[in-house]
C-alpha positions in Angstrom: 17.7 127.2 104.5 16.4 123.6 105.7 18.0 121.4 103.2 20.2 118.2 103.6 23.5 119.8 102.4 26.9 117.7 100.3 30.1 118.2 99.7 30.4 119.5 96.3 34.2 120.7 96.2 36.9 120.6 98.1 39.5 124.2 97.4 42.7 125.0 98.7 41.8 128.4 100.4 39.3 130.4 101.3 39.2 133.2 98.5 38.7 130.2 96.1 35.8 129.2 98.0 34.7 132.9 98.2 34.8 132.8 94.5 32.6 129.5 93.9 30.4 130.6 96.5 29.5 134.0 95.2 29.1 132.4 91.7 26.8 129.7 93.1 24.7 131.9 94.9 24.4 134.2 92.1 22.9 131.1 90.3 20.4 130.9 93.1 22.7 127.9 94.4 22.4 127.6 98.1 25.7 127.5 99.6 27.8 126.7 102.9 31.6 126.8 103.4 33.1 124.2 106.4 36.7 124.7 107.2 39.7 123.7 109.8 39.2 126.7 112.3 42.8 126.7 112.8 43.1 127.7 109.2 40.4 130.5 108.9 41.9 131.7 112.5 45.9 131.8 111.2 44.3 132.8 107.4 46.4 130.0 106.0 46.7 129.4 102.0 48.0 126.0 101.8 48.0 122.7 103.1 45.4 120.6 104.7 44.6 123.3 107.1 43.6 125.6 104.1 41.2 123.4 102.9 38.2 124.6 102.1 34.5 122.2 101.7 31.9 123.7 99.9 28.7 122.4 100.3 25.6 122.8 98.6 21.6 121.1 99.2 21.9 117.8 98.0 18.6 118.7 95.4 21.1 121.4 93.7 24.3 119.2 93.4 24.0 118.3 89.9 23.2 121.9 88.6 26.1 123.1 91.1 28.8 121.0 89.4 27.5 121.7 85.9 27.9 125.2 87.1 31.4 124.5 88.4 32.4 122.6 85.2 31.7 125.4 83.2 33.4 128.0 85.3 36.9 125.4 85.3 36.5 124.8 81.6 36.7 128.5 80.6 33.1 127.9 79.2 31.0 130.2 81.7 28.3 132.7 80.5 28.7 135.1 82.3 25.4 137.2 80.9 23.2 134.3 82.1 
């Protein structure tokens, strides 16, 4: 993937960014997780350590937080 990449969220943890992620890509949203290694290394849950960035090509930002929007508002379609 050769794409200039943005932050699109920024989650406490990474099984929340597992989640977003494997939604994204299943939208055929390109998608990179940055964290702390200290927290992926110690696994922790909380706190500024946990935080996770999730990143997506800056030409699929706007469709990535529509997706996102939809999957916080309880609105997602699942069948799509």
């Amino acid at each position: 993937m050769n794409a200039d990449f943005t932050l699109l969220e920024k989650v406490s943890g990474s099984m929340q960014a597992e989640i977003i992620r494997s939604l994204l890509e299943s939208r055929d949203i390109g998608v990179m997780l940055s964290q702390e290694s200290a927290g992926a290394i110690f696994g922790l849950g909380v706190g500024p350590m946990a935080e996770v960035d999730i990143l997506v090509p800056q030409i699929q930002l706007d469709e990535a937080r529509s997706i996102l929007n939809e999957y916080y508002s309880g609105s997602l379609d699942v069948d799509e």
